[in-house]
N, CA, C and O of each residue as an XYZ file, in Angstrom:
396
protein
N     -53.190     47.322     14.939
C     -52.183     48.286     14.622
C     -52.589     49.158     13.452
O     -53.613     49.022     12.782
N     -51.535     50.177     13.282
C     -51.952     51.252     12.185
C     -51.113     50.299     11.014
O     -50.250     49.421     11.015
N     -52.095     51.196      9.840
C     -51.447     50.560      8.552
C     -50.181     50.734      8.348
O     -49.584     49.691      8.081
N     -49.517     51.735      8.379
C     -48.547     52.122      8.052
C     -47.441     51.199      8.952
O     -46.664     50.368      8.482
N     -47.557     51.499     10.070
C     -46.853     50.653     11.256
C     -46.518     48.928     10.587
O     -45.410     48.629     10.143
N     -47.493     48.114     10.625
C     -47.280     46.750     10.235
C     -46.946     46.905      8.836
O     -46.362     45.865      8.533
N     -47.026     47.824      7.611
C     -46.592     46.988      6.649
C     -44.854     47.676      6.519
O     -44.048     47.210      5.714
N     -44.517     48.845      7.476
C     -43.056     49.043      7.871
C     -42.623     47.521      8.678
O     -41.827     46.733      8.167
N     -43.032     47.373      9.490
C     -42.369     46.277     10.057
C     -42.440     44.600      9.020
O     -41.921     43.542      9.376
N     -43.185     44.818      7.802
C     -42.940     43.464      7.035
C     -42.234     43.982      5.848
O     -41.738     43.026      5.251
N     -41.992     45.070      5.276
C     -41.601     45.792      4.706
C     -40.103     45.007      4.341
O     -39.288     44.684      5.206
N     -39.985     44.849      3.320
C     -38.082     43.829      2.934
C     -37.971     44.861      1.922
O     -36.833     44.680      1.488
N     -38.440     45.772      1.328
C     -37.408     46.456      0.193
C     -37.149     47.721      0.595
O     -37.372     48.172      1.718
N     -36.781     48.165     -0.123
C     -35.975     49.703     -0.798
C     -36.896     51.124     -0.775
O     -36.678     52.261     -0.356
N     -38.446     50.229     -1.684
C     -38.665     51.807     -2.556
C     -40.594     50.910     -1.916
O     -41.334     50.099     -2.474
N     -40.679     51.660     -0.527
C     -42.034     51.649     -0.125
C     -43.186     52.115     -0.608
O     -44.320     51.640     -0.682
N     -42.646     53.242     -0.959
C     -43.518     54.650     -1.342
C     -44.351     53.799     -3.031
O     -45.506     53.969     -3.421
N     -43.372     53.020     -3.617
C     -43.682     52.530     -4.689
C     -45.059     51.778     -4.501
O     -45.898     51.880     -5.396
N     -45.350     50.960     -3.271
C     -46.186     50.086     -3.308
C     -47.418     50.607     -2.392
O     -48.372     49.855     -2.194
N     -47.375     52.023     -1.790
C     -48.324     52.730     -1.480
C     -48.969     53.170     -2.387
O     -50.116     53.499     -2.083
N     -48.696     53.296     -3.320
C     -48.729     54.270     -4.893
C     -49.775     53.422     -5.460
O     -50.974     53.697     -5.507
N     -49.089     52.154     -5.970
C     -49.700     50.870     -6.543
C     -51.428     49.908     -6.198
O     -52.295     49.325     -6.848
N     -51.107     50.278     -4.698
C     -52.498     49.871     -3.952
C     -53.382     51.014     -3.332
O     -54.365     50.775     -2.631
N     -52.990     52.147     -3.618
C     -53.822     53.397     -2.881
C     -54.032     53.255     -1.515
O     -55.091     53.393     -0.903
N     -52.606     52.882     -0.965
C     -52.786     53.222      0.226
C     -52.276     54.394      1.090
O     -52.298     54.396      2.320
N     -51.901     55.202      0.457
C     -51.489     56.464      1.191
C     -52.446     56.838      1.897
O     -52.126     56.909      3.084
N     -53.890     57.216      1.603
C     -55.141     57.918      2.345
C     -55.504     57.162      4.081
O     -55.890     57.528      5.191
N     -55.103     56.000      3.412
C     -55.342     55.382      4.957
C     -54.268     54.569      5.970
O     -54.442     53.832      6.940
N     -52.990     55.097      5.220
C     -51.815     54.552      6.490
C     -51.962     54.694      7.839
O     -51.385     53.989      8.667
N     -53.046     55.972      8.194
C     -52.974     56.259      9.590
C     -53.998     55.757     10.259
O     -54.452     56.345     11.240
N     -54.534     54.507      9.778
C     -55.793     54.043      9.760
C     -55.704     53.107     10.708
O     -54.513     52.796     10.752
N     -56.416     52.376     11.629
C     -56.179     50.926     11.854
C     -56.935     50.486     10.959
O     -57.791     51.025     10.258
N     -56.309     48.812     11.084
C     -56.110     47.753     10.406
C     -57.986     47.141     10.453
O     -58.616     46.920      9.419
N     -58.517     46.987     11.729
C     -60.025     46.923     12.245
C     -60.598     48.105     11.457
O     -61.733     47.724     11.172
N     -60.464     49.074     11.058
C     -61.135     49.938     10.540
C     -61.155     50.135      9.016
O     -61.360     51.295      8.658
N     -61.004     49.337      8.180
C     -60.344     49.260      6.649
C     -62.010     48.516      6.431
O     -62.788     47.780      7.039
N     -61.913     49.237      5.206
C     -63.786     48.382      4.414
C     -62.457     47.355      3.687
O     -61.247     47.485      3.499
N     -63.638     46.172      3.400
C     -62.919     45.247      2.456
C     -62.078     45.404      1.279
O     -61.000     44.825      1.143
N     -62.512     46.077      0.561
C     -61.376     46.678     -0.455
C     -60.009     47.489      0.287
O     -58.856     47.064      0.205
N     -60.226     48.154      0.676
C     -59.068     48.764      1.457
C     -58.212     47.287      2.501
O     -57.011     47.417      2.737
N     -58.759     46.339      2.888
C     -58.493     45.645      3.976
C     -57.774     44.278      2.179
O     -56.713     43.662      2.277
N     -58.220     44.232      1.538
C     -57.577     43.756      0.341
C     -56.519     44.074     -0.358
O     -55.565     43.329     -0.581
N     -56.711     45.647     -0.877
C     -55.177     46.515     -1.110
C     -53.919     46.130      0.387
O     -52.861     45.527      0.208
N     -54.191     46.428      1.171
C     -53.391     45.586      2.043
C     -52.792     44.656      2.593
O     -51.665     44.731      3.083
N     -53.384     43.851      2.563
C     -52.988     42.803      1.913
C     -52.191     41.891      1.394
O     -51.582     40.924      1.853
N     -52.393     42.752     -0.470
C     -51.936     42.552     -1.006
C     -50.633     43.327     -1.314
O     -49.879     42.990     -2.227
N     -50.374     44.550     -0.375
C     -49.278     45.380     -0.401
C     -48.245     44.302      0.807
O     -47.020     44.375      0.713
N     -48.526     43.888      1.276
C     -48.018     43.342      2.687
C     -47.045     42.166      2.193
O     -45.962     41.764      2.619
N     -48.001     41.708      0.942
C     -47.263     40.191      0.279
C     -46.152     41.360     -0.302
O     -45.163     41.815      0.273
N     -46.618     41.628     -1.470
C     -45.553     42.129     -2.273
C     -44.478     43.247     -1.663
O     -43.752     43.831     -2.467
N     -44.357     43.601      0.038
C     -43.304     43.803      0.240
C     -42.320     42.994      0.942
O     -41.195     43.428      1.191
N     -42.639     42.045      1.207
C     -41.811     40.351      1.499
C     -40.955     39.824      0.828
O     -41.560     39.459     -0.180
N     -39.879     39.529      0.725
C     -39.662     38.238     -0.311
C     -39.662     37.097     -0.200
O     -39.455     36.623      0.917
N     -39.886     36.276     -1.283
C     -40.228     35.043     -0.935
C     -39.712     34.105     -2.257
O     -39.246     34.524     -3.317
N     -39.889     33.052     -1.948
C     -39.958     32.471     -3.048
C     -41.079     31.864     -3.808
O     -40.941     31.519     -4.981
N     -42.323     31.716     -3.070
C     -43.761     31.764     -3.588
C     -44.335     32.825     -2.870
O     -44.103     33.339     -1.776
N     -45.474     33.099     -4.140
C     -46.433     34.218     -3.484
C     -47.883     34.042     -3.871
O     -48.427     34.186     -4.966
N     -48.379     33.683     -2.666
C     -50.053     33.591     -2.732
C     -50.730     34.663     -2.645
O     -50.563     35.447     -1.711
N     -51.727     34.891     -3.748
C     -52.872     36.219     -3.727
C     -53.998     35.198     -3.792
O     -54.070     34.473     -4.785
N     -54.863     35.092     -2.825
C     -55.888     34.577     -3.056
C     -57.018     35.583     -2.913
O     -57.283     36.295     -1.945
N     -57.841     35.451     -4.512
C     -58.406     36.302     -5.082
C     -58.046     37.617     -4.760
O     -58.520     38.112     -3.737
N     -57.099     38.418     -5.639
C     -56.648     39.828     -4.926
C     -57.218     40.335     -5.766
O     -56.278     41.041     -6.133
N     -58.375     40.719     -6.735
C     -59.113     41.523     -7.409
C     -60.642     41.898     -6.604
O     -61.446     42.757     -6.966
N     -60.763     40.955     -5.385
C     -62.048     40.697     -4.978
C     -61.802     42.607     -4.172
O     -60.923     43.330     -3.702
N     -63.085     42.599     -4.446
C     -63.563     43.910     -3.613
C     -63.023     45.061     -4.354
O     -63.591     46.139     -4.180
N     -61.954     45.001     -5.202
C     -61.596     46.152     -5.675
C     -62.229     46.596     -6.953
O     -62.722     45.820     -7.772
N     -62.165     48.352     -7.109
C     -62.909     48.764     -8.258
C     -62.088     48.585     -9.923
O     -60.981     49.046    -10.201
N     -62.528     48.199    -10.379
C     -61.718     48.394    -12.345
C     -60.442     48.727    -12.295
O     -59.659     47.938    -12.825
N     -59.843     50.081    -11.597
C     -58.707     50.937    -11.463
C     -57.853     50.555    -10.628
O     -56.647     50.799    -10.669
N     -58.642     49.707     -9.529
C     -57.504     49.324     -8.287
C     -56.984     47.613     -8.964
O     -55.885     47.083     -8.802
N     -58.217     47.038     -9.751
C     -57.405     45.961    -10.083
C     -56.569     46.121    -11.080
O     -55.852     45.121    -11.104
N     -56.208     47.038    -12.130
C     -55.547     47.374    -12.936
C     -54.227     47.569    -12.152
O     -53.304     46.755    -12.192
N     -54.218     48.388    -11.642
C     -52.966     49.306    -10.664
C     -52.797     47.463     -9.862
O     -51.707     46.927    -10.058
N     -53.673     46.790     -9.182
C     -52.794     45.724     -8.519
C     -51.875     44.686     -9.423
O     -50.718     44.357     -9.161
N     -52.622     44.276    -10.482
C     -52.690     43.603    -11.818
C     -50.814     43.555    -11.963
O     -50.002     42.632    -12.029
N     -50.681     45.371    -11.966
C     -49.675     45.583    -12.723
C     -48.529     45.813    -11.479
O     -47.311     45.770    -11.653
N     -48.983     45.979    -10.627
C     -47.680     45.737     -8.856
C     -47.559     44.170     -9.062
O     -46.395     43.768     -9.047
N     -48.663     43.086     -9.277
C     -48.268     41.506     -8.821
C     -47.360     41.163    -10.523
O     -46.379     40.472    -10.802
N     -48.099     41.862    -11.184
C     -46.888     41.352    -12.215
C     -45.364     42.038    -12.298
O     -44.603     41.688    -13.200
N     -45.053     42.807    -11.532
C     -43.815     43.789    -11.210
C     -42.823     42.722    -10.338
O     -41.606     42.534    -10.323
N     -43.906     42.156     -9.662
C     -42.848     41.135     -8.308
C     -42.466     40.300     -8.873
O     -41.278     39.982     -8.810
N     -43.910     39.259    -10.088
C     -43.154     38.273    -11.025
C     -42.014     38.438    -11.582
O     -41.134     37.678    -11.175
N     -41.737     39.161    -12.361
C     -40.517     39.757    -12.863
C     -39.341     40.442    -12.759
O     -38.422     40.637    -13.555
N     -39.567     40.818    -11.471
C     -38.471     41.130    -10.722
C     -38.049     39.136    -10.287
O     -36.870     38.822    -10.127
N     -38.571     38.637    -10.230
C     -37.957     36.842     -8.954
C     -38.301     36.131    -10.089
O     -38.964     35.105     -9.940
N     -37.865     36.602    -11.554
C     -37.917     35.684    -12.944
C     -37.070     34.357    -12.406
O     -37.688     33.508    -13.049
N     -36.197     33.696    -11.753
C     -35.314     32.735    -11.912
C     -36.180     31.850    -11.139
O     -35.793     30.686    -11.243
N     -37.292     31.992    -10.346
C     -38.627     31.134     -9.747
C     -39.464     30.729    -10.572
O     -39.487     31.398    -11.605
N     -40.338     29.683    -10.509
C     -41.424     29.311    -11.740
C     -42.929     30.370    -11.488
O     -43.845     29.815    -10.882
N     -43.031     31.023    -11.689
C     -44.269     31.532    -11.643
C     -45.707     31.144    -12.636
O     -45.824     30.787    -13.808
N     -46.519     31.364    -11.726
C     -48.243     31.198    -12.065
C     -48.781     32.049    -11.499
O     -48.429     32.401    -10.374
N     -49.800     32.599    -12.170
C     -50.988     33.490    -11.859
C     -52.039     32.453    -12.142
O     -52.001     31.806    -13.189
N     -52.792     32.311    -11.416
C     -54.172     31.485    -11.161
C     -55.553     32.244    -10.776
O     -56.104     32.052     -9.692
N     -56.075     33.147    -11.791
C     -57.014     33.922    -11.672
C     -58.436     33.504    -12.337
O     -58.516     33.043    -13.475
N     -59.573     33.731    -11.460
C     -61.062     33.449    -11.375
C     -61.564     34.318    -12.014
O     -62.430     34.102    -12.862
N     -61.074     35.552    -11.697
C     -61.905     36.883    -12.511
C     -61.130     37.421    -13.595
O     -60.053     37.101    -14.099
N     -61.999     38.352    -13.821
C     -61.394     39.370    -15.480
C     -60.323     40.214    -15.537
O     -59.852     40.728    -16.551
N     -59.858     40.369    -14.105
C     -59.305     41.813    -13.845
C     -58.205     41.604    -13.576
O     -57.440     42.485    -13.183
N     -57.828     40.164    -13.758
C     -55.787     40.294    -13.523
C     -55.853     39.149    -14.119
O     -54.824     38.518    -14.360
């Protein structure tokens, strides 16, 4: 499927546009999903979790593949979700430098 398509259909909030923004995925919504390089196929991902809700949320390694700027910009979307679902116990469990 196209990008845009599946993360509308997992999509649980309000303000989408917010988390296109966050992972740079606007350029390739019209993309399929088979056609994404690893970083792009990562921003996704990780946009897909954070428009769910849940009561746990697994990123396993969500800095991998991305450049300095995209882990910054993700860094600061996965800590947005923490804090928005403060009344859950949260952990970040990170390997690398970049979140």
């Amino acid at each position: 499927g196209h990008v845009r398509d599946v993360l509308e259909r997992t999509n649980e909030l309000s303000d989408q546009g917010e988390i296109y923004e966050s992972f740079d995925l606007s350029n390739v919504q019209d993309r399929q999903i088979s056609d994404l390089s690893g970083g792009e196929l990562q921003r996704f991902t990780c946009a897909m979790t954070c428009m769910q809700k849940g009561d746990i949320y697994i990123f396993d390694e969500p800095s991998s593949y991305l450049d300095i700027k995209q882990r910054l910009k993700a860094a600061v979307a996965i800590r947005n979700l923490i804090q928005e679902n403060r009344t859950f116990e949260n952990k970040i469990l990170s390997y690398t430098s970049g979140i």
